[in-house]
C-alpha positions as CSV (number, residue, x, y, z in Angstrom):
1,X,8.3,-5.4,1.1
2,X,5.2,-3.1,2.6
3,X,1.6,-2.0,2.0
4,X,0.6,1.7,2.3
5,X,-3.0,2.7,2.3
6,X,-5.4,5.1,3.7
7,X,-6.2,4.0,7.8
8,X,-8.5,5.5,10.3
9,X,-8.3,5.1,13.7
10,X,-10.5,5.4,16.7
11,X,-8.7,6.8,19.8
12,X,-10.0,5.9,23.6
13,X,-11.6,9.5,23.8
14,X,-13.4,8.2,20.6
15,X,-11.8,10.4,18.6
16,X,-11.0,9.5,15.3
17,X,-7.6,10.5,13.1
18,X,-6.8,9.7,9.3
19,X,-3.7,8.6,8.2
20,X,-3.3,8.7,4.4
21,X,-0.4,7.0,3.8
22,X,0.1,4.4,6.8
23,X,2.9,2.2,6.3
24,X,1.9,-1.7,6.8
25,X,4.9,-4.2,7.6
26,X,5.0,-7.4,8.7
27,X,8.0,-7.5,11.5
28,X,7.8,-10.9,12.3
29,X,6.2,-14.4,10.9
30,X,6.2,-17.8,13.6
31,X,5.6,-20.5,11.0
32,X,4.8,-24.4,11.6
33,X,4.1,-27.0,9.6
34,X,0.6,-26.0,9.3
35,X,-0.2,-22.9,10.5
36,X,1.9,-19.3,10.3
37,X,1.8,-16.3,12.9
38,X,2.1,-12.8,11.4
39,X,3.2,-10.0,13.4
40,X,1.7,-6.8,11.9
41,X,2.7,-3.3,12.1
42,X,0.6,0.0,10.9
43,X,3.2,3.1,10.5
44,X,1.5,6.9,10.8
45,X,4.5,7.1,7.5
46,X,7.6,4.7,6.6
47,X,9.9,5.5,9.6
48,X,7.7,7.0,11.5
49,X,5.5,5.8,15.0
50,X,4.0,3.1,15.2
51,X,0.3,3.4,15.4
52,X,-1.2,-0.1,15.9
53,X,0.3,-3.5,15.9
54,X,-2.2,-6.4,14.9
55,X,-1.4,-10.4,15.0
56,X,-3.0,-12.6,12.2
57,X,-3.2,-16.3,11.5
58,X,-3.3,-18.4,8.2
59,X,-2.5,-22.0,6.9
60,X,0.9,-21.8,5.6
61,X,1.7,-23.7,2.3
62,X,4.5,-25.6,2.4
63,X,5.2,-26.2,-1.2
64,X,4.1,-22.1,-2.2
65,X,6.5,-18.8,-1.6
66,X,8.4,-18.3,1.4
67,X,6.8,-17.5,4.5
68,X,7.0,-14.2,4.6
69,X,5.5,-13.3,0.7
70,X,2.6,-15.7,1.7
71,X,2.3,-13.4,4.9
72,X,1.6,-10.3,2.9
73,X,-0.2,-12.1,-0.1
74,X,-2.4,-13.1,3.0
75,X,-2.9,-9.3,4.5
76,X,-4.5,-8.2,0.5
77,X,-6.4,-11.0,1.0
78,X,-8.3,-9.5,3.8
79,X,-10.8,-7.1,3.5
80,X,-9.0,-4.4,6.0
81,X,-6.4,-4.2,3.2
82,X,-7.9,-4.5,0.2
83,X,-7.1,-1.1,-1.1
84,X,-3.3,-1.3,0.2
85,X,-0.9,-1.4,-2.5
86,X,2.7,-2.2,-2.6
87,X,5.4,0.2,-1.8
């Protein structure tokens, strides 16, 4: 389970790079009774370096999908992915 979409990235020269394809994974979700971590990934390609890593909170539901398909049903839910699709 992944989402792959167009990202652009500033640089600290403020230089800015396109990557039309990044590969988005979540490698890791903490989960409580209330609240889940997700550990976030952004690939220049699948299997390729890793451009960016990200950490994002939610309110897990205990009685929904396992934690990790509520992690990425999350990440569409944000505006930064909403033109990610599956892969």
């Amino acid at each position: 389970m992944a989402l792959s979409q167009q990202v652009t990235l500033k640089n600290n020269f403020g230089e800015t790079s396109t990557f039309p394809n990044a590969y988005i994974k979540v490698d890791k979700v903490e989960a409580t009774k209330t609240v889940c971590t997700v550990f976030v990934s952004t690939l220049k390609g699948r299997d390729e370096q890793v451009l960016v890593s990200n950490i994002y909170s939610f309110v897990s539901d205990l009685n929904g999908e396992n934690h990790l398909k509520q992690a990425y049903l999350h990440l569409k839910a944000l505006p930064e992915f909403a033109n990610a699709t599956d892969c």
